[in-house]
N, C-alpha and C positions, 0 to 999 in steps of 0.2 A: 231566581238569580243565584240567592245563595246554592241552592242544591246542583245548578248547574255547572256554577264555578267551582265547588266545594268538594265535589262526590269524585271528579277527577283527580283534585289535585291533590288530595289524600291520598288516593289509589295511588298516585305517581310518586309520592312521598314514600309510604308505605313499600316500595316494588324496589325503586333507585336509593332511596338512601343520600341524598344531594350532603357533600359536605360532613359526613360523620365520623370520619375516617381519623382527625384529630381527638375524636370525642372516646371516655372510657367506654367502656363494658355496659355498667350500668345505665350510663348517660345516653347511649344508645338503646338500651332497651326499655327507658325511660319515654325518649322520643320516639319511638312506634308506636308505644302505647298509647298518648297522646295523639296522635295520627291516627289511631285505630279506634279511639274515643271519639274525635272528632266525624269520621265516617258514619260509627254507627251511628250519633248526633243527626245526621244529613240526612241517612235512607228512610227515616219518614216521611218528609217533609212532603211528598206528593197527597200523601195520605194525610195531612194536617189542610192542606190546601182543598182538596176535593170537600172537608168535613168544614170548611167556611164557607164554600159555595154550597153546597145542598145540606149541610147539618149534618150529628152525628148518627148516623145510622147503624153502628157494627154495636150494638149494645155494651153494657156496664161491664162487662168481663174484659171485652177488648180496651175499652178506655181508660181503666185500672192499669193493665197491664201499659200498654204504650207510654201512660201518665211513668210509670215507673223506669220503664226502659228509658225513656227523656232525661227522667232523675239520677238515674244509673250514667252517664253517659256525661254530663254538666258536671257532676260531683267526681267522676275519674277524672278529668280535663283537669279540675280544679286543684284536687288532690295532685294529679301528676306533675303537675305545674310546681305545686309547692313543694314537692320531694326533691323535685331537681335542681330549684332555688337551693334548697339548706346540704342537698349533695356538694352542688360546687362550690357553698361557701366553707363546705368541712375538707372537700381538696385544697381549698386555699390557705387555711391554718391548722394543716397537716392532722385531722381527724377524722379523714375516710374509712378508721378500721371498724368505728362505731354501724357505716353500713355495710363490713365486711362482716361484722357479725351475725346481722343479720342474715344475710347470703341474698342474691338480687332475686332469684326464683321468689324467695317467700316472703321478699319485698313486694314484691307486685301482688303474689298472691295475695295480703294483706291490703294492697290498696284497694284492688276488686272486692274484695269481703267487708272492709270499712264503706265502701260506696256504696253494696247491695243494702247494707247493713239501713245507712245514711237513705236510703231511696224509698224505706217503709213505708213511712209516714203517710209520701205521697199520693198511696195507693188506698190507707186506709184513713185518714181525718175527712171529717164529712166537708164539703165543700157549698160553706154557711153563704160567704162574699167572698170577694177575693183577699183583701187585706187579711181578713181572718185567717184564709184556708193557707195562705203564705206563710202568717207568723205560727202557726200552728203546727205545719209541716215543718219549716227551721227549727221549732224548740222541740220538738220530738224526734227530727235527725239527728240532732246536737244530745240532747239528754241521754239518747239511747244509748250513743258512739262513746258520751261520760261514763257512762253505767258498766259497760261491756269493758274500758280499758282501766277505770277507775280500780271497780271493786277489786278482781284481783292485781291487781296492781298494787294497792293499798294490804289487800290481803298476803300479798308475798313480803312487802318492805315490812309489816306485821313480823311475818314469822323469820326471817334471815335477815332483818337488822342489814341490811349490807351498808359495806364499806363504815361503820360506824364502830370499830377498834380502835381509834384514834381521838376520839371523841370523850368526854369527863360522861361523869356518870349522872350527872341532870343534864347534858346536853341530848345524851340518849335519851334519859325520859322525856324530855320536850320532843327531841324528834319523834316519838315513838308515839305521845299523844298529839304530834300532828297529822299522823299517818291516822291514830285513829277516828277524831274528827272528822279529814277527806273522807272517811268510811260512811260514816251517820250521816255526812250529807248527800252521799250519792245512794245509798241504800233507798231512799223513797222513790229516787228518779222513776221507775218503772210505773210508781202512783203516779206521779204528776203526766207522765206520758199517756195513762188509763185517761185522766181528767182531760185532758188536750181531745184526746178521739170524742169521747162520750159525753162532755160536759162533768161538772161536780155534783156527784151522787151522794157523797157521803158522810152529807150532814156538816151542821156549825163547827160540831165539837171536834171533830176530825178536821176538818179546814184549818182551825184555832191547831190543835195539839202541831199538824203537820210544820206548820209555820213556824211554829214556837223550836222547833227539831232543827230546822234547816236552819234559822237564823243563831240557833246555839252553835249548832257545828262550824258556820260559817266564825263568828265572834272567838271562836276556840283557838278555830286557827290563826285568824287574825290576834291574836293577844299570846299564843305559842311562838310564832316567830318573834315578834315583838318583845317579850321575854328572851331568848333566844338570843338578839340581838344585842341586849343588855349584857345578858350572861357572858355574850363574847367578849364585848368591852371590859369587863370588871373584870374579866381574866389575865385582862395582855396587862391592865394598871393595875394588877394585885389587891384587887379589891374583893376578890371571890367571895371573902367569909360572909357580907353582907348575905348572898345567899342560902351562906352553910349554915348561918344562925338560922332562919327562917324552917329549911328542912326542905327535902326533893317532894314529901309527900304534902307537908303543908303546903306548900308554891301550888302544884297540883290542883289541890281543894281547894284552892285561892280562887284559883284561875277559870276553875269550873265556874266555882259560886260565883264569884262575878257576873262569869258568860250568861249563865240562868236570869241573874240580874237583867244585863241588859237588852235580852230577848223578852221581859214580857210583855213589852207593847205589842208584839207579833200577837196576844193573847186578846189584846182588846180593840185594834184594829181592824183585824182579817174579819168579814162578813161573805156570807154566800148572797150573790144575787142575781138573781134571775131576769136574763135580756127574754127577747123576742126569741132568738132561735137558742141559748144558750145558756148555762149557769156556770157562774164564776165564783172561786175564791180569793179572793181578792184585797188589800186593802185601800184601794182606791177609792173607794166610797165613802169612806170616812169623814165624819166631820173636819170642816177645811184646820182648825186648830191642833185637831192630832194631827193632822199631817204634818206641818209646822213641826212641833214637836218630835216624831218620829222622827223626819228628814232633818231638823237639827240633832239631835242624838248621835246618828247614823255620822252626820260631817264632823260633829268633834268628836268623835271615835275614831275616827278613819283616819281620821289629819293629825291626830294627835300619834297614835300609833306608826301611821306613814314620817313623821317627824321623829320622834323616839328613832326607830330604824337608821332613820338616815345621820342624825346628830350620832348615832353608836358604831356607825361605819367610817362617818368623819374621823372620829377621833382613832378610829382601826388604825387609818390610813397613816396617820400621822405618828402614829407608832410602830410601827410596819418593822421596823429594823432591829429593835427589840421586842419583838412579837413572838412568842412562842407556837401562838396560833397560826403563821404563818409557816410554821413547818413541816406543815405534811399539805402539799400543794389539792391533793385529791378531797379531801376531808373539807381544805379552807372552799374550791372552786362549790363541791355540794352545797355548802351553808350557805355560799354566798350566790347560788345560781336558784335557791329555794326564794329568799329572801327581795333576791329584783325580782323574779317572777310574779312573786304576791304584788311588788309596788305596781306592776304592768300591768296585769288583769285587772289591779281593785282601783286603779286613778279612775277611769270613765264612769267607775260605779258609781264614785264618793262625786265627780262633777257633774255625772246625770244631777245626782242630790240637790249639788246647790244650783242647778239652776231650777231644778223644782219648788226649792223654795224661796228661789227670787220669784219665780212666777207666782205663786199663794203668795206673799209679801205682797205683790203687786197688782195681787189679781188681772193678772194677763193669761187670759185664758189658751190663747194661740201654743203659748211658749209650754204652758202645763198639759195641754193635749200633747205636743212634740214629747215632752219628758213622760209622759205616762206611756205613748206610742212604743218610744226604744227602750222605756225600763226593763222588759222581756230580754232584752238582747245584753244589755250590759251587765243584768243579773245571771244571766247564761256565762258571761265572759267568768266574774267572779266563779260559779263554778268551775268551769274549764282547771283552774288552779288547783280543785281537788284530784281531778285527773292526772294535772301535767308531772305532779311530785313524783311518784314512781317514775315512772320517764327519766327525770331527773338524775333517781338512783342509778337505774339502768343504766344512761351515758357514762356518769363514774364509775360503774365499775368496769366499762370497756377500756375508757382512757386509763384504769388502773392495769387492767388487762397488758395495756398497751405498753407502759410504762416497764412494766415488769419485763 
């Protein structure tokens, strides 16, 4: 039914064009695309159907491949979808230039290359069950697509600083070490993608150190912005010296040593352990008290930081009219577009948390299988955040572009 209904009315979509004639440039060559994604979607399907009646018979080469082209095709639809979402809401509050920089050609190009990119996985994670072979394909699409926009991205806001002339000279060094953190955490990505295909090879001590990495980089950042926040505060109320006595490079070493601090449970929780088809590293094994422990740690960091931020922004707000810092519109929207970001990515992290440790409190096991199930996913999301900051940068400098 689908194929029959579906393979036409694409073609007819695709050919006439019903209604686009109001619609821009891009926004049209938006909707083909999606039209064209959806077709090639469809022209299997005969060929999906014949291999549930008689099984599959064209061997591992062709199943790979189709498994991919499937993936390739779901993941453009998706992608296409959301470009066209955040197009018309940038026509609506007058920020279209941001995808005229881009140019539409190597817009699309880019979405096909992030799809292909995004469709690996599915071709090569071995396929253990299906719960598995699902969540293992998602966090290998996602990590890669992390890794591939991240590192140079983080590596360019690294070396050109952009739009950060307007900015005090520890605001740059926070921004500068949170650009480097997003580094150290997506730099292993490409490990954990190896471990995702092949299971964990590579010993305790590697599991423990990798852990101990990610969770530094992560805390870094979280306690950069969060600093950062303050900083901003005590600037608009002339409180600045509090920082100047302390020193840019002490703050720094503060902030590290801390983070090291509160990463070493990542050291004595993580274990390798070996399922039926698979090895993990993991800290889910753990005795039910560190968990407790870890997952309280984790919620009064998070909440207390996510609080900090917000109590520093209140008070922004309320001084807004003698605010220095409100004078250079591109510099304030950066700080402050960096800042809810991290609040958006890290809330479902910190509330996976606490319901996992209402579940251990309660021992309800139902509710701690759910929370250990999506922890993958919402840990993926806090990454995502290492990614999104150059992004970030890039859009300010367009809307500066613009402005100019």
């Amino acid at each position: 039914m689908f194929f029959l209904l579906g393979v036409p009315g694409n073609i007819a979509v695709i050919i006439l064009k019903p209604n686009w004639q109001h619609l821009s440039s891009l926004s049209q060559s938006l909707m083909l695309n999606l039209a064209i994604s959806d077709l090639i979607c469809l022209l299997p399907l005969p060929l999906w159907i014949y291999t549930l009646l008689y099984g599959w018979t064209f061997g591992l080469v062709a199943c790979k491949i189709l498994t991919y082209l499937m993936y390739c095709v779901v993941y453009s639809s998706m992608l296409t979808v959301m470009v066209l979402s955040v197009q018309r809401y940038l026509q609506v509050v007058n920020l279209q230039t941001i995808f005229k920089c881009v140019g539409k050609r190597r817009l699309l190009v880019l979405l096909w290359l992030v799809t292909m990119i995004l469709s690996i996985p599915a071709s090569v994670v071995p396929h253990v069950n299906k719960d598995q072979y699902v969540n293992a394909v998602q966090l290998c699409s996602f990590f890669l697509i992390f890794f591939l926009l991240g590192v140079p991205g983080n590596i360019a806001v690294i070396i050109l600083k952009p739009n950060w002339q307007h900015l005090s000279s520890l605001s740059q060094s926070l921004m500068l070490n949170l650009a480097i953190s997003d580094l150290i955490c997506l730099l292993p990505l490409p490990l954990w993608i190896y471990t995702f295909v092949k299971g964990w090879t590579l010993g305790l001590v590697s599991c423990k150190l990798l852990a101990y990495v990610m969770y530094s980089s992560l805390y870094s950042s979280l306690l950069t912005v969060t600093v950062l926040s303050v900083q901003r505060y005590l600037q608009v109320v002339h409180l600045q010296k509090i920082f100047d006595r302390v020193g840019k490079r002490r703050l720094l070493v503060l902030l590290w040593l801390v983070t090291m601090i509160l990463s070493i449970p990542a050291l004595v929780v993580r274990q390798v352990i070996k399922g039926h088809h698979w090895t993990f590293c993991t800290g889910t094994h753990a005795p039910p008290s560190q968990q407790v422990a870890v997952l309280l740690k984790e919620c009064l960091i998070g909440f207390f930081s996510i609080s900090v931020v917000t109590f520093s922004y209140m008070g922004l707000h309320r001084k807004v009219n003698q605010a220095a810092f409100f004078n250079n519109p591109q510099t304030t929207g950066l700080v402050t577009s960096i800042i809810v970001t991290l609040f958006v990515l890290r809330m479902p992290f910190y509330i996976t948390n606490v319901l996992g440790l209402a579940a251990l409190s309660l021992k309800n096991e139902a509710l701690l299988k759910f929370c250990w199930k999506i922890w993958n996913r919402v840990t993926a999301l806090v990454v995502v955040n290492s990614c999104l900051n150059p992004l970030l940068y890039a859009f300010a400098v367009c809307r500066k572009r613009e402005n100019e």
